[in-house]
C-alpha positions in Angstrom: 12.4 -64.3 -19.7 15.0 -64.1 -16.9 17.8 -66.7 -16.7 16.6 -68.0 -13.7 13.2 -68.9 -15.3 14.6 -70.4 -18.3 16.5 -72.7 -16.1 13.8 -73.5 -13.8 12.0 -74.8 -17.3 14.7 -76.5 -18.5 15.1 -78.8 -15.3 11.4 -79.2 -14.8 11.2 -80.3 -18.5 13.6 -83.5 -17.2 11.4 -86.1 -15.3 13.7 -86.9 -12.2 11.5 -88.6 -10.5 13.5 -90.0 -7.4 16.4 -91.5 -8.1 16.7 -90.7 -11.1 18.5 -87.5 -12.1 17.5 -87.3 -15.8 20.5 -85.4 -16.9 19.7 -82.6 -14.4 22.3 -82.4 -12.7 24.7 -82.8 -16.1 22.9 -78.8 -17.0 24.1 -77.4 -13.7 27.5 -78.4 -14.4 27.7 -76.8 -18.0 26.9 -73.5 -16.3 29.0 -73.6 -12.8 32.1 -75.0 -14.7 31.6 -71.9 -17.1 31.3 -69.8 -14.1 34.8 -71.2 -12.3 33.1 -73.6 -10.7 35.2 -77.0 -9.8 32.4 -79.6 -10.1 32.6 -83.4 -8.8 30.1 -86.3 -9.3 29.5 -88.7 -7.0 27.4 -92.0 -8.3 26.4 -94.1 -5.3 23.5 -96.9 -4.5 22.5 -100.1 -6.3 22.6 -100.7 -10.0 18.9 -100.2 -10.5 19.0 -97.3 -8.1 21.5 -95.4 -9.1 22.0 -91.9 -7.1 23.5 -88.8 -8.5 25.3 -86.0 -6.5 26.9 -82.6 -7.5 29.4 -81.3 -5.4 30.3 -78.2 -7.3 32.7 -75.4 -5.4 34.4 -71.9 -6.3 37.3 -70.5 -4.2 37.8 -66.8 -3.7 41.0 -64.8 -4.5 41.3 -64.2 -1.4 40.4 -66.1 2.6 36.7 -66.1 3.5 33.9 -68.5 4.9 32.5 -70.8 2.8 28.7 -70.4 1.8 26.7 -73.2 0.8 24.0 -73.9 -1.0 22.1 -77.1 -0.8 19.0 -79.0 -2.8 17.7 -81.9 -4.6 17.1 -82.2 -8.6 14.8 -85.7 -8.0 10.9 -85.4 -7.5 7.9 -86.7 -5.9 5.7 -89.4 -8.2 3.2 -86.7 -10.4 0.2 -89.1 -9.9 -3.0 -89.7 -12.6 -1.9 -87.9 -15.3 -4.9 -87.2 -15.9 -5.5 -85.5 -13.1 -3.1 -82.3 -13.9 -4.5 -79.6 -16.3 -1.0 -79.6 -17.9 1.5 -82.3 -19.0 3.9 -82.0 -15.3 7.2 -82.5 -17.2 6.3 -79.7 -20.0 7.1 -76.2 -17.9 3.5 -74.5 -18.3 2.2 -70.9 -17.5 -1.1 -69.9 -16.4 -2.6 -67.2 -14.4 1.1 -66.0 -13.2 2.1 -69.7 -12.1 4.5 -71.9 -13.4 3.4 -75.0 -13.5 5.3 -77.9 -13.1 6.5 -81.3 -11.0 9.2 -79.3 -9.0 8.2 -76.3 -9.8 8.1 -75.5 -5.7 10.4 -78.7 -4.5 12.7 -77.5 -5.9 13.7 -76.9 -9.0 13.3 -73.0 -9.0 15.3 -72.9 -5.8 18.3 -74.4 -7.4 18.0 -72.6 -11.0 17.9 -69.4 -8.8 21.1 -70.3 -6.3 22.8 -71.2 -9.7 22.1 -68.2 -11.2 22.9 -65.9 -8.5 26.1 -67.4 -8.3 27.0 -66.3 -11.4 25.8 -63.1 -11.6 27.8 -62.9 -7.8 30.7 -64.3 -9.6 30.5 -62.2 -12.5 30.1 -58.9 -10.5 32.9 -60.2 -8.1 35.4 -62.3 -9.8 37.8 -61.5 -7.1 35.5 -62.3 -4.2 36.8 -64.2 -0.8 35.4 -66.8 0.8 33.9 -69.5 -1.4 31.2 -70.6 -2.7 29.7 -74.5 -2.7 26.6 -76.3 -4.3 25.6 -80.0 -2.5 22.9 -80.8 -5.1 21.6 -84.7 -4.8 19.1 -86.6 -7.1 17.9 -88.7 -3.3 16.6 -86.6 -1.3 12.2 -87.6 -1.9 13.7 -91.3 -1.8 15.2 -93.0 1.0 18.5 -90.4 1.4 20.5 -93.0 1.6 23.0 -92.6 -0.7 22.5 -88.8 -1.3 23.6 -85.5 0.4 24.8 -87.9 3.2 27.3 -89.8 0.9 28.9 -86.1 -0.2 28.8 -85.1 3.4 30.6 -88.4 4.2 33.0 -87.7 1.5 33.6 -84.0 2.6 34.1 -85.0 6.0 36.9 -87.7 5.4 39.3 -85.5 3.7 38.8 -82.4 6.1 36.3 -80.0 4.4 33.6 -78.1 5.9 30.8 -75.2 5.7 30.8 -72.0 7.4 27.2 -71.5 6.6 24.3 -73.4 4.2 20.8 -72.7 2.8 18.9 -75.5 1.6 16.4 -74.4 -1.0 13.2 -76.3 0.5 10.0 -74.2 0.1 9.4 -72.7 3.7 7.5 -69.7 2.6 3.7 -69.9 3.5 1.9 -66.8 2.6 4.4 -65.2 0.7 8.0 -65.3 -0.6 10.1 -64.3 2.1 7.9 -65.0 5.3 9.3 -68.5 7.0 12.8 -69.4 7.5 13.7 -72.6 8.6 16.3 -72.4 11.1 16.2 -76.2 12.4 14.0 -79.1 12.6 12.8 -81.6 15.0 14.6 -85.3 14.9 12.6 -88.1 14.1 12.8 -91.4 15.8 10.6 -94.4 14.9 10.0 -97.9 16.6 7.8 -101.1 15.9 6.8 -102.6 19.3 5.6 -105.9 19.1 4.0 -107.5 22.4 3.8 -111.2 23.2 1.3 -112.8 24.6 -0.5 -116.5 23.9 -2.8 -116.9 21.5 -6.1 -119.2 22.3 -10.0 -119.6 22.1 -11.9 -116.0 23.2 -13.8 -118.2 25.1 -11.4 -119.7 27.6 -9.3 -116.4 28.3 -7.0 -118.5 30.7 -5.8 -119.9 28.6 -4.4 -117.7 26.6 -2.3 -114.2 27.9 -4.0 -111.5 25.6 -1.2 -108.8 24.5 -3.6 -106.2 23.7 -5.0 -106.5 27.7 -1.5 -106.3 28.9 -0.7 -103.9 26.3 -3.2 -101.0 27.5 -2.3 -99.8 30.6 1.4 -99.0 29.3 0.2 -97.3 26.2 -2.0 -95.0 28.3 0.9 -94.4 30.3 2.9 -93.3 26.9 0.1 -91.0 26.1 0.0 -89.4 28.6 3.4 -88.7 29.1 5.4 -85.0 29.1 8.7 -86.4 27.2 10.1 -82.7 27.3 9.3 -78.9 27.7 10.7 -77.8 24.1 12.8 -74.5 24.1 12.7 -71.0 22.6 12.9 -72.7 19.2 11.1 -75.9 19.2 7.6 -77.6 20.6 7.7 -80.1 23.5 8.6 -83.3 21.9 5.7 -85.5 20.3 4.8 -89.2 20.4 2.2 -90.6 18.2 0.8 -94.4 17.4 0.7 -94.6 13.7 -0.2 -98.1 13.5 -2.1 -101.1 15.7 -2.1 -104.9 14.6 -3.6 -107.4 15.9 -5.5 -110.7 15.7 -6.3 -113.3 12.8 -9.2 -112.0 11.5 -11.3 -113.9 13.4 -13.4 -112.6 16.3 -13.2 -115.9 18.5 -9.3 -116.0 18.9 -7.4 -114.1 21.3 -4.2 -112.7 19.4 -0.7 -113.8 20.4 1.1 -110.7 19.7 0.0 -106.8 19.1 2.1 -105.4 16.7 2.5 -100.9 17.2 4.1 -98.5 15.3 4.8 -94.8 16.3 7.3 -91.9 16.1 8.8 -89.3 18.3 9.4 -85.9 16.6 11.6 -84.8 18.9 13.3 -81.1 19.8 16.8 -80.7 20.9 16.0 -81.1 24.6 15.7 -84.5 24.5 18.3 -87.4 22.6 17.1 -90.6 20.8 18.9 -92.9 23.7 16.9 -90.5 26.5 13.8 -91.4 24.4 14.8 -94.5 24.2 15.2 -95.4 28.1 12.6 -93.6 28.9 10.0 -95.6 27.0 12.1 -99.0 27.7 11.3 -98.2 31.4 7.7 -98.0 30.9 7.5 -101.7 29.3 9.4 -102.7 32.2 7.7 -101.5 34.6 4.7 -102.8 33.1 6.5 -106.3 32.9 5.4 -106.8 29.2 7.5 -109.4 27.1 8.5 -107.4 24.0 10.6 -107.3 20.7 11.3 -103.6 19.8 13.7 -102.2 16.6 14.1 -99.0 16.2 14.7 -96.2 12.9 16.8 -93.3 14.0 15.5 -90.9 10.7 17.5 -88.1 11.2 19.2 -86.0 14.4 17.3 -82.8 15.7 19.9 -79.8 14.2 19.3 -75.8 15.2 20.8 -72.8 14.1 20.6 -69.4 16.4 20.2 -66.4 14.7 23.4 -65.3 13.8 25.5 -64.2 10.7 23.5 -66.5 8.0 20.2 -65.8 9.6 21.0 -61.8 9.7 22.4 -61.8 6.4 19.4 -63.7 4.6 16.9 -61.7 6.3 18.3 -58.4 5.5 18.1 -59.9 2.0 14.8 -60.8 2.3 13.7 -57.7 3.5 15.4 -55.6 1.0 13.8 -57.8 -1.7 10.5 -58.4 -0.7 10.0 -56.1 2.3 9.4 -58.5 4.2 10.1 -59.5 8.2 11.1 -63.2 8.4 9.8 -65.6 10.9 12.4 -68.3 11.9 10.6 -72.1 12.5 11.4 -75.2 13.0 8.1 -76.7 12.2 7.7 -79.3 9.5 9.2 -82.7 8.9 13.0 -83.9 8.3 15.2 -82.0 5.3 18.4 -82.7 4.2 19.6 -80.7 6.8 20.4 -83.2 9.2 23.0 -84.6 7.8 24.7 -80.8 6.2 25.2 -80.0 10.0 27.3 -82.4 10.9 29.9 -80.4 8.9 28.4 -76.6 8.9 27.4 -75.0 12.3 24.8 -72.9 10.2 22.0 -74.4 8.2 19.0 -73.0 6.9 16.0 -73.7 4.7 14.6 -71.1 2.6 12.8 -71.3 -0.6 9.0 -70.7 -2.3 5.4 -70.5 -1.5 5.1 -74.3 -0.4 1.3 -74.8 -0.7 1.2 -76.7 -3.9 4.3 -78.9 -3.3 3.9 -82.6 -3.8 0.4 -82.1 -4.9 -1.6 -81.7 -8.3 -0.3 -79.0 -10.2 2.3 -78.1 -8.7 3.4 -74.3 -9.4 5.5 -71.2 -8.3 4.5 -67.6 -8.9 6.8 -66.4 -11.7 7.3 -63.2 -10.1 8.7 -65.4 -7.2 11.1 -66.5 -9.5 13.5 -63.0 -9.7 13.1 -62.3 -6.6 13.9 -65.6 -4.8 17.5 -65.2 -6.8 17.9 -61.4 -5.8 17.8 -62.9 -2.4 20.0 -65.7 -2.9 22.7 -63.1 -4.8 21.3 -60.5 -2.0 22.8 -63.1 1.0 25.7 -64.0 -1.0 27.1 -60.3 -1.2 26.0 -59.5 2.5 27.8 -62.9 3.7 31.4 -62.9 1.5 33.6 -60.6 1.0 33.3 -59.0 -2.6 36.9 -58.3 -3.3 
């Protein structure tokens, strides 16, 4: 077996299911501190929620960018035991899969970055530039207290990126096929509507919310919020949720309580998004109580030296030409740009994560760190 592999095993064997870190994290530092890694722990959150980060970083001999690599050792809930053909937290191979909770998201993503490193290192001891690992144990959770806190940190006492690669699993078909090069925002709001509740059968005297309601939510579906760009979709706003009512079918609620989200692209901003729906309950002259959730900042990286030097990898591993997309939900992302004006995703197959057996080819395995050691000697300077 190949290093990578072996590690892959070894973290999958520990069950960090979010927060929890299980001594992950403790594994990576054995081997980057052997490799001239300086590693630093940051422990943040509540007592009984305790968060784990890794910020682990190499200087060159000599000046260069910084490369980063980014990921999270915590994972999903397995579900009914039962359920999976193999124990989740015992590394199992079958039919050319490795099977596994993590397997996908993302423990073979980091036991590859970490391995590549030090074969990079180990070919290169006198590289420039540096290289940096942002590895958290709350990334499935809230993210909270997790690649956000080291960013904080990193922030405050001056230190920064020149480019990152998160290891989520963007591939679809086959290793190599999807990078991520950016991702929508995500705004959410709970609108609540007040109105007067009273009997169904004397309607005035009561002020239904869901009658007053209507009109503006048609208006909200309907409604073009942006064009998108060369990179991302026109901007999306969906209801999740619609409550209303006691129960009963003779009372007239007092308040209709809805829920939705706008994925949004870099042409529009959470306060545009914002206005723009305020203006519609005005105009509409509903009375209203409305909190919003700002989940994360739309982020977007243009094809430049990261994006050229990852796909050449790619395409000298796997022969392979790379689509960059921005499709999919929120990442960790968000909150690495704030400090590095180039972030990626790019990692395995991601049909099976978060499901039922989860797995990753093991042939994947190799090659995902060639690519990773691949972008590392196209991006630094090997000395």
């Amino acid at each position: 077996m190949n290093a990578a592999l072996r590690l892959t095993e070894a973290l999958i064997a520990r069950p960090s299911v979010t927060p929890d870190d299980a001594g992950c994290q403790e594994l990576l530092i054995q081997r980057l501190s052997a490799a001239g890694f300086a590693c630093e722990t940051l422990v943040c959150g509540p007592s009984d929620a305790r968060v784990t980060n890794l910020w682990a970083v190499r200087r060159g001999a000599h000046p260069g960018p910084v490369l980063g690599f980014a990921g999270h050792t915590d994972v999903v809930p397995t579900g009914p035991l039962e359920r999976w053909t193999s124990d989740p937290f015992v590394p199992s191979h079958r039919d050319g899969h490795l099977y596994g909770r993590g397997a996908a998201d993302m423990k073979t993503s980091i036991a590859c970055f970490v391995v590549a490193a030090e074969e990079f290192v180990a070919a290169h001891p006198d590289h420039g530039g540096s290289i940096a690992l942002l590895i958290t144990s709350d990334e499935e959770g809230p993210s909270v207290d997790g690649t956000v806190r080291i960013v904080e940190a990193l922030r405050a006492r001056g230190e920064r990126l020149d480019a990152c690669i998160v290891g989520e699993p963007t591939s679809v078909q086959t290793l190599g096929d999807v990078i991520k090069n950016g991702r929508r925002g995500t705004l959410s709001g709970r609108l609540t509507v007040h109105g007067v509740q009273g009997h169904i059968a004397y309607p005035q005297l009561a002020d239904n919310p869901i009658h007053r309601l209507a009109p503006a939510l048609a208006e909200l579906v309907a409604m073009r919020w942006d064009e998108g760009n060369a990179f991302f979709p026109p901007t999306g706003w969906q209801v999740s949720n619609i409550h209303a009512g006691t129960g009963a079918t003779n009372v007239i609620p007092g308040d209709v309580v809805v829920d939705f989200n706008f994925r949004f692209s870099t042409e529009s901003t959470a306060d545009s998004l914002k206005t723009r729906l305020q203006a519609v309950l005005d105009r509409h002259g509903l009375r209203t109580t409305l909190a919003w959730t700002l989940g994360g900042e739309p982020f977007l990286t243009t094809p430049g030296t990261l994006t050229e030097a990852l796909g050449a990898a790619i395409a000298a591993e796997c022969g392979v030409q790379t689509e960059l997309s921005t499709t999919g939900g929120t990442s960790d992302g968000r909150f690495i740009f704030r400090i590095c004006p180039q972030v990626v995703e790019f990692g395995p197959i991601n049909a099976t994560i978060h499901k039922i057996d989860e797995r990753v080819l093991v042939a994947d395995v190799e090659r995902l760190k060639d690519i990773y050691r691949g972008t590392l000697e196209r991006f630094l300077p090997c000395g």
